[in-house]
C-alpha positions as CSV (number, residue, x, y, z in Angstrom):
1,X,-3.0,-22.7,4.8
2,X,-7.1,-21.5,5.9
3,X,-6.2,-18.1,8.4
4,X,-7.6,-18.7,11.9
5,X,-10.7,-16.4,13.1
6,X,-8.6,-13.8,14.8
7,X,-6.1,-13.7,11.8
8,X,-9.5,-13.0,9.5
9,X,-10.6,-10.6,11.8
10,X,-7.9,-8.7,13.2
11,X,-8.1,-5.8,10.9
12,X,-4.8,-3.0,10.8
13,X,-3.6,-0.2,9.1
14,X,-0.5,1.3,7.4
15,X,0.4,4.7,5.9
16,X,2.9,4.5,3.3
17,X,4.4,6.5,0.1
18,X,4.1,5.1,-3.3
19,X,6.7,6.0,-5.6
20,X,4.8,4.9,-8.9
21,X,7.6,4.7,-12.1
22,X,6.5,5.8,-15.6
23,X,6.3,2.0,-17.1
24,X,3.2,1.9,-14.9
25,X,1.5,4.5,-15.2
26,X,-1.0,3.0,-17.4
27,X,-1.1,-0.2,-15.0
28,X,-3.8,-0.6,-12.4
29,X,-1.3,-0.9,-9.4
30,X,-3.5,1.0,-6.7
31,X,-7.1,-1.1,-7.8
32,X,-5.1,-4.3,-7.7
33,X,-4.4,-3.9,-4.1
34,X,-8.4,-3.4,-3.6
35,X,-9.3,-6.3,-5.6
36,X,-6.8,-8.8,-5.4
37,X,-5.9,-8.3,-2.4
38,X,-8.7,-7.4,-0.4
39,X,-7.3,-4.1,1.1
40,X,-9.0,-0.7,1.6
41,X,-7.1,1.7,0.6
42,X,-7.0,5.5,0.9
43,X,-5.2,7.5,-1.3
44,X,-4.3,10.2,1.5
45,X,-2.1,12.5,-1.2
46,X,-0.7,12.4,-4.7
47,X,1.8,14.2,-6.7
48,X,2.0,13.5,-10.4
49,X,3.5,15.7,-13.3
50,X,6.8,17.5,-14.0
51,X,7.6,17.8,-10.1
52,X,8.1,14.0,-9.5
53,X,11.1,13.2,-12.2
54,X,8.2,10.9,-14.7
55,X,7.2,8.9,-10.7
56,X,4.1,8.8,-9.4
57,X,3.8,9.4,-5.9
58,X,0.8,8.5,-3.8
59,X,0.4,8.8,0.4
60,X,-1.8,5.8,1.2
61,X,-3.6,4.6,3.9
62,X,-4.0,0.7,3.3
63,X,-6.8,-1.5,5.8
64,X,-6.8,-4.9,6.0
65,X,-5.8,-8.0,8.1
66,X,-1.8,-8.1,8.7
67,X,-1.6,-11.3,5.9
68,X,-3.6,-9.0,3.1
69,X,-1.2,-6.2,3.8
70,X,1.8,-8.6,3.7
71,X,0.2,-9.5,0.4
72,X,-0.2,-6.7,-0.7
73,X,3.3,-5.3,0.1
74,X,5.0,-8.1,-1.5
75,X,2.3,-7.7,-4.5
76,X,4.2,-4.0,-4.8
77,X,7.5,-5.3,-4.4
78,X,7.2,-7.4,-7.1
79,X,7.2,-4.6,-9.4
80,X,9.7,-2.7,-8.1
81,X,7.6,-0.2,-6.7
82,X,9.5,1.9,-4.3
83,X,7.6,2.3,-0.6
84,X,8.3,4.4,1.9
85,X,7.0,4.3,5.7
86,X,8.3,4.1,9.2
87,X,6.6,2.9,12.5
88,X,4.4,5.5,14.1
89,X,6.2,7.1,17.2
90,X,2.8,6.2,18.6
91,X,3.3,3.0,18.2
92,X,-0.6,2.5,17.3
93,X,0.1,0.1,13.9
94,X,0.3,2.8,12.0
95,X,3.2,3.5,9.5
96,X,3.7,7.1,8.1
């Protein structure tokens, strides 16, 4: 299916948390959403290290039409990538 004008145009935004497992690590999960599937992304925060139980966790801010993020999203869940966010209170298409 070819997206319509608006749906190639109408750009949006998400915050979300990453929880990144060790098998990973070594994986490009974060350039994958730039290049495969045409998102901007932000990496707003990050913890890595002893402090996170061997998980990666990364606070990102992801731009792209709604499909790409959809995309995107299921690209992550496919790996069993744990993602965290909730609907802005301020109800301006951003998650946090």
């Amino acid at each position: 299916m070819i997206p319509s004008f608006s749906e190639k145009s109408s750009v949006t935004q998400v915050r979300l948390r990453l929880h990144i497992p060790p098998c990973y690590h070594q994986e490009p999960v974060i350039s994958q959403l730039i290049s495969t599937h045409s998102l901007t992304v932000n990496i707003t925060g990050a913890m890595l290290g002893e402090n996170t139980d061997g998980h990666g966790c990364f606070d990102l801010e992801l731009q792209g039409s709604v499909a790409e993020i959809d995309r995107g999203l299921t690209y992550l869940e496919s790996l069993n990538i744990k993602i965290l966010g909730k609907l802005n209170a301020d109800g301006d298409a951003w998650w946090y």
